[in-house]
C-alpha positions in Angstrom: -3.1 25.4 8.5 -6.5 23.4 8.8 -8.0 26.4 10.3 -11.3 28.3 8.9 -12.8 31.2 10.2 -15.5 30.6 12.9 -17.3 34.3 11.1 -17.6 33.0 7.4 -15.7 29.4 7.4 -12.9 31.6 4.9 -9.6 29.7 5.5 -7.4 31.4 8.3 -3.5 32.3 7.9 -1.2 32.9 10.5 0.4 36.6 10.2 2.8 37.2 13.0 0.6 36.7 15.9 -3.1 36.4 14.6 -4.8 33.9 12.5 -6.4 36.4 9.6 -9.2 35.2 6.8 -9.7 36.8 3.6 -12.9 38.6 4.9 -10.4 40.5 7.7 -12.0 38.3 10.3 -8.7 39.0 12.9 -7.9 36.5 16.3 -5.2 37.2 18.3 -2.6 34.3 20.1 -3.3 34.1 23.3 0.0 34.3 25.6 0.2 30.6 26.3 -0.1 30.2 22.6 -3.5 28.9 21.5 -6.0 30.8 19.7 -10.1 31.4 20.8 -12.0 30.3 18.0 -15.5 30.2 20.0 -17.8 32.7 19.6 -19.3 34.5 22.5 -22.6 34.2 20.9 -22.2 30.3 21.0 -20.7 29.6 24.2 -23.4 28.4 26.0 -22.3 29.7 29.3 -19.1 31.8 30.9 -16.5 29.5 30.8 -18.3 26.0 29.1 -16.3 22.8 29.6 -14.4 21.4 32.3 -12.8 22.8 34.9 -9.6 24.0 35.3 -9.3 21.5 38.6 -10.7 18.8 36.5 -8.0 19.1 34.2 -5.4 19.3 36.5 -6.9 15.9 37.9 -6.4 14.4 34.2 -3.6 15.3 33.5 -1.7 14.2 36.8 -3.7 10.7 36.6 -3.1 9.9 33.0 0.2 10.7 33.8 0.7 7.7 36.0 -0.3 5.5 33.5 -3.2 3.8 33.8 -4.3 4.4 30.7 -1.4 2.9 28.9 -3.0 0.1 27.4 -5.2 2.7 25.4 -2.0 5.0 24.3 -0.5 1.5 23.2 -3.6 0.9 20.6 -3.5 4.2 19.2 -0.3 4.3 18.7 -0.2 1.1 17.1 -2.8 2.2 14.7 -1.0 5.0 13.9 2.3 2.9 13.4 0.7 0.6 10.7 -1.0 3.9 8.9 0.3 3.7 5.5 0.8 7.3 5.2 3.9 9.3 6.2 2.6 12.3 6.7 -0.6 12.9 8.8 -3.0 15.8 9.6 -4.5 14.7 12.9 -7.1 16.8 15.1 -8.4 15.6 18.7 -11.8 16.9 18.7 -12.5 17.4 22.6 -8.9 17.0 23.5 -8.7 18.4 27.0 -5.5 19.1 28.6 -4.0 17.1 25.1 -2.7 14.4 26.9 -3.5 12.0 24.4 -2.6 14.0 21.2 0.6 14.3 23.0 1.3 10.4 23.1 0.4 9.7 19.4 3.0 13.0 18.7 5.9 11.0 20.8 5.1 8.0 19.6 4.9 8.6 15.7 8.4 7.1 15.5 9.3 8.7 11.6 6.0 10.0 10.7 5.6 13.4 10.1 2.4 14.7 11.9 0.4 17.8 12.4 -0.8 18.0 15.1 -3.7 20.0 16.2 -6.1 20.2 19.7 -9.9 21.6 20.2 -11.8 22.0 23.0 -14.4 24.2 24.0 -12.7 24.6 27.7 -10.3 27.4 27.6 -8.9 26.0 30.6 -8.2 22.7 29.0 -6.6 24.2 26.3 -4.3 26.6 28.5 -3.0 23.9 29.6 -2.3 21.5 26.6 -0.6 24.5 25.0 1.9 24.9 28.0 2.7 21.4 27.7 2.9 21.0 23.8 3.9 24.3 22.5 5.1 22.6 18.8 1.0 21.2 18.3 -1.4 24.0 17.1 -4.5 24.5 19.7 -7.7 26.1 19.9 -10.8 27.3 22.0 -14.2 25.6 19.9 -17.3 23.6 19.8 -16.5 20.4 18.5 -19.9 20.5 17.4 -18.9 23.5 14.8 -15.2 22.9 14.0 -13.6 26.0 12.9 -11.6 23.4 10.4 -11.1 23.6 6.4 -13.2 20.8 4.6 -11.2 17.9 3.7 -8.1 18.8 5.1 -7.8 15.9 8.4 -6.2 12.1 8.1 -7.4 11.3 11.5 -9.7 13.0 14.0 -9.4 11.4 17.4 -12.2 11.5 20.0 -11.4 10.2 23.2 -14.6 10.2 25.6 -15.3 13.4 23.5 -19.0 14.1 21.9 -19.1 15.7 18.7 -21.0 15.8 15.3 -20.7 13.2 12.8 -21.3 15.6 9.9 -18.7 18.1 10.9 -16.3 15.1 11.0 -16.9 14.2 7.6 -16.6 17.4 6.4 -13.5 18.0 7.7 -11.7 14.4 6.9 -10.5 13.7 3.3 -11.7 11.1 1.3 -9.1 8.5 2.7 -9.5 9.8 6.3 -10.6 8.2 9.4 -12.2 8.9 12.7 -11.0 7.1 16.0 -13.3 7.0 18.5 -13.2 6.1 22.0 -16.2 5.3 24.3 -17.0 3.7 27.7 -17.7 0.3 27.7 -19.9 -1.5 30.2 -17.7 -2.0 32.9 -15.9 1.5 32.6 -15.4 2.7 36.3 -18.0 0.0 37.6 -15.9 0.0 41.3 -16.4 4.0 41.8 -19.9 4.3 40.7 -21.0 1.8 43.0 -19.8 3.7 45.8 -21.5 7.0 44.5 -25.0 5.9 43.7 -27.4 3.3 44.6 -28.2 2.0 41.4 -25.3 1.8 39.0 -26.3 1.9 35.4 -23.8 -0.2 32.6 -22.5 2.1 29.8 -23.8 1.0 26.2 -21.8 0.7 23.2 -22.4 4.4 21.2 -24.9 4.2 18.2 -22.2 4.1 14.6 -21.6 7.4 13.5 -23.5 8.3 10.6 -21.8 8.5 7.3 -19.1 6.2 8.8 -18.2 2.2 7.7 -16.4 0.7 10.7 -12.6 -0.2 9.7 -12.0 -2.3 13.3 -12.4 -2.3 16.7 -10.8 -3.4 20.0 -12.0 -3.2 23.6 -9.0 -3.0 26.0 -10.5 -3.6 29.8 -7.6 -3.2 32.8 -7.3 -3.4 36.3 -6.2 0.1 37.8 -4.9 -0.3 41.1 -4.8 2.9 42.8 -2.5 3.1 45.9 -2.6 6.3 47.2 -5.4 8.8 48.0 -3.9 11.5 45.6 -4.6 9.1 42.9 -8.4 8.5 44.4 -8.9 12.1 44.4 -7.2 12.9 40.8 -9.9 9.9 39.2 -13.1 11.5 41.3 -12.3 14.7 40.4 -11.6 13.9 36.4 -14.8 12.4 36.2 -18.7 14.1 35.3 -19.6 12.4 38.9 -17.7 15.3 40.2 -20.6 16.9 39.5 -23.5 14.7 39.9 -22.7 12.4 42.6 -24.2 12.9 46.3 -21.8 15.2 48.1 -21.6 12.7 51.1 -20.3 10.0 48.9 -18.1 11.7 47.1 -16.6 12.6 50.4 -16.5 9.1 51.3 -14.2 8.2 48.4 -11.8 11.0 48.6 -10.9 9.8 52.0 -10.1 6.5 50.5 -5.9 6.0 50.6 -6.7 2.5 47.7 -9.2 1.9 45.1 -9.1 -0.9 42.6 -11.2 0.0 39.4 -11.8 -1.0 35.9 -10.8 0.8 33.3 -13.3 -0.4 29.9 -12.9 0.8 26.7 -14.4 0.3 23.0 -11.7 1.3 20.7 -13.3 2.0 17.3 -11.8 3.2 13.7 -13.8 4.0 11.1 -13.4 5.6 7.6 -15.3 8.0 5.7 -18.2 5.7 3.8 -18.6 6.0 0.0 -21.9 7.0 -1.6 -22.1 3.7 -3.1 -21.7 2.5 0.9 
């Protein structure tokens, strides 16, 4: 298991139905079958993260693909990966829709997969749906993950620290990052605020030598208001955007939108780099 104790970072076994370190550290499986990793003392709030609504929304949008494009990349990269065996972690991974595309999609790859987010919502849900991928409730800020032992981290619209990833990646492993590009959702955020900002192309993570990158912009056409309402309700603007106007675009039965992505892969830098 890539697992280390969130007490004293000791690696954690699975005995029966709790993830044990050497120290006696003890965390029991949950009945949908993930594990809580976060500690109360860190959490931030009650119950940090998304909503269990929001997740819902996801999951039922993503399902409809409009995304597909974006599962098509990944799983492209992962194709051409020269290793047949792979140790992959989606840091901030929601309801694990994506983790659950590259895991269909690995054609005869062996991989391990494994899910961490800090909403134990999201994750209640990505365990029901994947039960065969390992998933847990944690910062991805302090990943309760051995060091060196990921291929690839994944971090779709996910923050996270760049040190933690490199601790946790081996030498030859690689973090996939993808961010909003300027155009991401332009259609909707005009209708929710006056003056609509473009996103900017994320800083390099640090420690990190860019390997290639793709940006992949589509046309979602949304034909129903179900589908409105699922991509509102996914989104932060759920939360920030003028109640008025958000009740404006739920009554909407179309939308056409942009979908913009960068689509970066990078691998750990030397320290001759």
């Amino acid at each position: 298991m890539i697992w280390a104790c969130p007490v004293c970072s000791e690696p954690l076994l699975l005995q029966q139905r709790q993830l044990i370190c050497s120290n006696n550290h003890r965390f029991d499986q949950a009945r949908q079958g993930y594990f809580n990793l976060m500690q109360a003392n860190r959490k931030g709030s009650r119950d940090p993260g998304d909503t269990r609504e929001m997740m819902l929304a996801r999951r039922d949008f993503l399902r409809q693909g409009f995304y597909q494009p974006l599962v098509d990349l990944l799983s492209h990269w992962l194709a051409e990966h020269p290793s047949q065996e792979l140790s992959m972690l989606d840091s901030g991974c929601g309801e694990g829709y994506y983790l659950q595309q590259l895991s269909r999609n690995a054609g005869d790859k062996m991989i391990q997969a494994h899910g961490l987010d800090i909403s134990k919502e999201a994750i209640k849900l990505a365990a029901r749906s994947q039960p065969d991928s390992q998933w847990v409730v944690a910062s991805s800020f302090r990943l309760p993950v051995k060091s060196d032992s990921v291929d690839i981290l994944l971090r779709v619209f996910a923050p996270g620290c760049d040190l933690e990833a490199r601790r946790v990646l081996r030498e030859s492993g690689e973090l996939w990052r993808v961010a909003p590009a300027d155009n991401h959702l332009s259609e909707l955020k005009q209708r929710l605020y006056d003056k609509v900002q473009a996103h900017t192309e994320p800083p390099a993570p640090s420690g990190f030598e860019l390997l290639q990158q793709e940006r992949v912009t589509m046309n979602c056409e949304l034909s129903s208001n179900e589908s409105v309402q699922q991509l509102l309700t996914m989104t932060p603007f759920v939360w920030q955007a003028a109640k008025a106007r958000q009740q404006a675009v739920l009554g909407l039965n179309e939308l056409s939108v942009t979908a913009d992505f960068w689509v970066q892969r990078y691998r750990v830098a030397s320290d001759n780099d």
